[in-house]
C-alpha positions in Angstrom: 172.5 121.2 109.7 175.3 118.7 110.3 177.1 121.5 112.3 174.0 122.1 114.7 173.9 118.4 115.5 177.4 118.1 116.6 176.6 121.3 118.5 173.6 119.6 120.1 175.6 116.4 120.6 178.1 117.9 122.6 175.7 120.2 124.9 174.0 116.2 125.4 177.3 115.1 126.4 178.7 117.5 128.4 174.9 117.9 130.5 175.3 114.3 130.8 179.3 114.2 132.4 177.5 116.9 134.4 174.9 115.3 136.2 177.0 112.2 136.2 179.7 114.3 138.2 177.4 115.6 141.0 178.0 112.3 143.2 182.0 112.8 143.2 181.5 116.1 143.6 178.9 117.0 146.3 180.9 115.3 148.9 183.7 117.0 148.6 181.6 120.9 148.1 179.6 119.6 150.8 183.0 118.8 153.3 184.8 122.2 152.2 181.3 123.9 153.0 180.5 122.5 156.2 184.1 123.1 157.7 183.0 126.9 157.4 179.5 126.2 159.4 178.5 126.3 163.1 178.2 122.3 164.4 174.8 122.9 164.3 174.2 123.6 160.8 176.6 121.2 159.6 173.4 118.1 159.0 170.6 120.6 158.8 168.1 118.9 156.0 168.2 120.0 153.3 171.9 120.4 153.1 173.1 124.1 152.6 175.3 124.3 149.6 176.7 127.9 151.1 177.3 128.6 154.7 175.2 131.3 156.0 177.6 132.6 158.2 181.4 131.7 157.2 183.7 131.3 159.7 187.3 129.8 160.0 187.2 129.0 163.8 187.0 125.4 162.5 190.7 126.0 160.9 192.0 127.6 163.8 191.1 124.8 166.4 192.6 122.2 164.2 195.5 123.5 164.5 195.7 124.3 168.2 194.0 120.8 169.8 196.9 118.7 167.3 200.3 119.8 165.7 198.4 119.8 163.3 201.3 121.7 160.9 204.5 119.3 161.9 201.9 116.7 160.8 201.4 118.2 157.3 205.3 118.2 157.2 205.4 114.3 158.3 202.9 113.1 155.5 204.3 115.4 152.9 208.3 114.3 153.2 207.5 111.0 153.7 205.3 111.3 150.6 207.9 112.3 148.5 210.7 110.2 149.5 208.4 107.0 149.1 207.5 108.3 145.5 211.4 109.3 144.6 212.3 106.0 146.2 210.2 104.0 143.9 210.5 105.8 140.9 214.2 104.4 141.4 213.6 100.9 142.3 210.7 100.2 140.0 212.5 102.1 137.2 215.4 99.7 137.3 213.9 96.3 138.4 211.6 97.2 135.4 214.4 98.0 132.4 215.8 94.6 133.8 212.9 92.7 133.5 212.4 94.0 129.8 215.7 94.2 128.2 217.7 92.1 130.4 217.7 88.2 129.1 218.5 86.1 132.3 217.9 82.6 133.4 214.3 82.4 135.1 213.2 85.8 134.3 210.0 85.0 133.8 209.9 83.1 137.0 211.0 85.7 138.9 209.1 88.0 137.3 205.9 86.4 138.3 206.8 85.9 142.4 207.5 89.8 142.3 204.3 90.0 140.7 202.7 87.7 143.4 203.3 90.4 146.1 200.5 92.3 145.0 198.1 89.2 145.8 199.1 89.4 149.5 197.3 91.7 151.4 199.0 94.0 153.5 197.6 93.1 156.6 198.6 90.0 156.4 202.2 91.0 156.6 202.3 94.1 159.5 202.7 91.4 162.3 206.3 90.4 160.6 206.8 93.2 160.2 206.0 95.0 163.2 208.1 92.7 164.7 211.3 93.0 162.5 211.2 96.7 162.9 210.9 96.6 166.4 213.9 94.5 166.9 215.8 97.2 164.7 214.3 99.7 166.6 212.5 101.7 164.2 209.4 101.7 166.2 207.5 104.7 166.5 210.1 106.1 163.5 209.2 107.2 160.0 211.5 104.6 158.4 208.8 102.1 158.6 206.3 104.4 156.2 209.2 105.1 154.0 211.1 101.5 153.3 207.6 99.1 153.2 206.2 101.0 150.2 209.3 101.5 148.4 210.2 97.7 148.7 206.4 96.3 149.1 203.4 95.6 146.7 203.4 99.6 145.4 206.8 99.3 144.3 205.2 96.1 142.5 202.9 97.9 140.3 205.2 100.6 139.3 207.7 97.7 138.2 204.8 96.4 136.2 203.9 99.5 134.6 207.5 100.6 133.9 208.3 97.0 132.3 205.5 97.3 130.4 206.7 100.7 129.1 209.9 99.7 128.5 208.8 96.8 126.5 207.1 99.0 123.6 210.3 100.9 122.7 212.0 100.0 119.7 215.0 97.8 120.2 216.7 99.7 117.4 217.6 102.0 120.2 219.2 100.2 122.1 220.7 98.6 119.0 222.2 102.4 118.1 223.4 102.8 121.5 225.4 100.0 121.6 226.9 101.1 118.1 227.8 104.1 119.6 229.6 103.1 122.8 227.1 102.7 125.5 227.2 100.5 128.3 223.9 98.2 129.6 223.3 101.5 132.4 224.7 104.4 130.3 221.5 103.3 127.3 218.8 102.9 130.6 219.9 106.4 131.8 220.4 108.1 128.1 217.9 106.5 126.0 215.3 104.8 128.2 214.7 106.5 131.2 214.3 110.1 129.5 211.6 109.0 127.1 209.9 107.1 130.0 208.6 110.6 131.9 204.3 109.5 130.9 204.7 106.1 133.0 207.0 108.1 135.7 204.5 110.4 135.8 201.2 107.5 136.2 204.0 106.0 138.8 204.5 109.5 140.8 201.0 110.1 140.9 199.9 107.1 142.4 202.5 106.4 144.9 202.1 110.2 146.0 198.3 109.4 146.8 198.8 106.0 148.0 201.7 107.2 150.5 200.0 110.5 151.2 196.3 108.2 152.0 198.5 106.0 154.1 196.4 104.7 156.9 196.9 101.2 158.8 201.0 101.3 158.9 201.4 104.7 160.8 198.1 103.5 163.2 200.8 100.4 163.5 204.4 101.9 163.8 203.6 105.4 165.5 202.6 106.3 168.5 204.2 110.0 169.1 201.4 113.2 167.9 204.0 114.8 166.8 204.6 112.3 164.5 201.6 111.3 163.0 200.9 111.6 159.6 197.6 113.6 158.2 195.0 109.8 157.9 196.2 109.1 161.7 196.0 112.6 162.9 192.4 112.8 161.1 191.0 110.5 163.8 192.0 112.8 166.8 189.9 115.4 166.7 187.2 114.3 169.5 185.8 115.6 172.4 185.5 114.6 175.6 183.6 111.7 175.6 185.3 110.5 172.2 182.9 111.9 170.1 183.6 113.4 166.6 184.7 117.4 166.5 182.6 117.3 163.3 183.4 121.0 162.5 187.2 120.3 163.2 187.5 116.7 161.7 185.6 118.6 158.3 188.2 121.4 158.4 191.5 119.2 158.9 190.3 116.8 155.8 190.0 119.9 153.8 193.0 120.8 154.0 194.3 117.3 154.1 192.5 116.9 150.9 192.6 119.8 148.2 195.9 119.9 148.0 195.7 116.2 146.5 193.0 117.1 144.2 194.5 120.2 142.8 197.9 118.1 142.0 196.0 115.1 140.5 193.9 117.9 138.5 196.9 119.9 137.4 198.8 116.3 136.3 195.7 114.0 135.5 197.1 114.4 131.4 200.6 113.0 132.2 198.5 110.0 134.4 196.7 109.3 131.5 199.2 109.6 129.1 201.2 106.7 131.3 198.7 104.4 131.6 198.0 104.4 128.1 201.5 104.0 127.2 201.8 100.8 129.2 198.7 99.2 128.0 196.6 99.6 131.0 194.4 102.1 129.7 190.5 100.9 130.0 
């Protein structure tokens, strides 16, 4: 009896995450779909879930009205220095902030922290400017040193000092019996058992620099090197309308890739969060 319940609880649950996933999931069936339509079909009422008539002409046009592949390359190295970059500079500013003892920590713990209440737009004039007196303009340097030193790098110092807070000082303790210097027990003992908040960080910064959207519309200017959220907005037709078959098929592929690493690592995002307290 008991066991049927739990049975029927669970088939309850489960039709109920279903139903409640249909709105985050349509639009993304519905884009993957609809790249593989005619234009025409693409808004027909009611919306076909399966194209009639698959094609990939879509696919192949993307790539020969934008270079559309050295673009995939742009958003993807950028995407991974930014997120090696930060795992390096928010894994060390946040071991210092949690084991270090120094005069005003907390002080300057909190105007890091204020970064993140500064909106970013508020800060591409300055540094539009300071760029372009450096040079850098129309460069990927921009995209690569603002998140690394900005307000992401802020929240992954948040989240790693909050990791690093909940392990045992006895470690450290043992370390220091044993020999080990202040950076020999961060790269030893802390840094290997912090891999669930590196993973949250890596995650997010991935997505965050992959999603990138105002800085390259600010700091590029070259096709060639766009990234994938500026290169998205190309694809129109004569008279500046939307490609809607085109623009459909680029974010496709701009998009699934994401998804299926998010998917494949969602555990080790969780498993971060929840390690650093920020779990809902």
């Amino acid at each position: 009896m008991n066991r049927d319940l739990s049975r029927r609880t669970k088939l309850a649950l489960y039709g109920a995450l279903l139903i409640l996933a249909i709105p985050f999931v349509f639009p993304t069936w519905w884009m993957v779909t609809s790249s593989l339509k005619p234009v025409a079909d693409i808004f027909t009422f009611p919306p076909q879930l399966l194209p009639t008539n698959p094609r990939l002409d879509a696919y192949q046009r993307v790539f020969e009205l934008q270079p559309f592949g050295q673009q995939y390359l742009n958003s993807l190295y950028i995407a991974l220095l930014v997120t090696v970059g930060t795992l390096a500079v928010s894994a060390l500013a946040g071991y210092a902030f949690a084991r270090i003892r120094f005069h005003g920590q907390n002080v300057l713990f909190l105007i890091v922290l204020a970064g993140l209440l500064i909106p970013s737009e508020v800060t591409i004039v300055p540094l539009f400017q300071m760029f372009f007196k450096l040079g850098l303009i129309n460069t990927h340097w921009p995209l690569i040193l603002v998140p690394i030193f900005g307000a992401p790098s802020v929240l992954a110092t948040f989240i790693m000092r909050q990791f690093f807070i909940s392990l045992p000082g006895e470690l450290e303790e043992a370390a220091r019996v044993d020999g080990l210097g202040r950076f020999a027990t961060f790269w030893r003992i802390a840094l290997p058992l912090s891999r669930p908040a590196l993973g949250a960080v890596a995650i997010f910064t991935f997505l965050h620099s992959w999603n990138l959207y105002l800085e390259p519309i600010v700091f590029l200017s070259s096709p060639e090197k766009f990234t994938l959220p500026q290169a998205l907005t190309q694809f129109v037709d004569a008279y500046g309308g939307p490609m809607w078959d085109v623009q459909l098929a680029a974010a496709s592929m701009t998009a699934l890739p994401v998804l299926v690493v998010f998917i494949i690592a969602q555990r080790q995002f969780v498993e971060g969060l929840a390690h650093t307290g920020l779990k809902g």
